[in-house]
N, C-alpha and C positions, 0 to 999 in steps of 0.2 A: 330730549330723548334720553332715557335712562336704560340700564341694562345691558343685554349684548346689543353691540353694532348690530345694525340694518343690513344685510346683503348689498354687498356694489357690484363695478362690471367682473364681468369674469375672462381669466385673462385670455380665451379666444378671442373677444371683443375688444380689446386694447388697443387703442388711436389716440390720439389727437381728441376726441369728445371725452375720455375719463378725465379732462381737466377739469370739466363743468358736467354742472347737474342741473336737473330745474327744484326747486326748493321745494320739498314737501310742504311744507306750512304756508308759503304765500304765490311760489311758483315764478318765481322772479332766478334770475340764472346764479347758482351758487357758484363758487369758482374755489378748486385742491387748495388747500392753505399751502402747503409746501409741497410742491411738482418733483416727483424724482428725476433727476436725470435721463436716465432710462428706463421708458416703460417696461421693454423684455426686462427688467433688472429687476422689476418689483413682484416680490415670493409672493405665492400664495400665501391666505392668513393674514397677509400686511393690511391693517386698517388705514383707510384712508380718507382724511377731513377734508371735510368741506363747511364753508361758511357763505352766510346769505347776506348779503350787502344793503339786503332792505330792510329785511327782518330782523337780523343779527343771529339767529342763530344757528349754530353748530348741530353740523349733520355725520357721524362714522359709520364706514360701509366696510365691512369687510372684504378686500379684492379678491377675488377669486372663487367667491362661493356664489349658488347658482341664489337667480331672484326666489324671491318668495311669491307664486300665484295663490290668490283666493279663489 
């Protein structure tokens, strides 16, 4: 993935599931490379990685910005 970050959750939506994503590329569960402490703690703007344990690759979501619909 090159360029800006992809949009991630937004922080209304903050639980327990912004740990894990489903992997764009093969769909298999990616899991936060490094999990903040606290979620309320994480600003907007904060990018947040993920990696895919089958695929290997590395996924940034920008927290707090809304998804992108086609």
């Amino acid at each position: 993935m090159s360029g800006r970050p992809a949009p991630g959750p937004t922080l209304a939506a903050v639980n327990d599931e912004y740990l894990w994503i489903t992997c764009p590329e093969c769909g298999a569960r990616a899991g936060l490379l490094s999990p903040p402490p606290d979620a309320a703690a994480i600003p907007p703007g904060s990018v947040l990685s993920y990696r895919c344990p089958d695929c290997m690759e590395r996924f940034d979501f920008v927290f707090g910005d809304e998804p992108v619909t086609d």
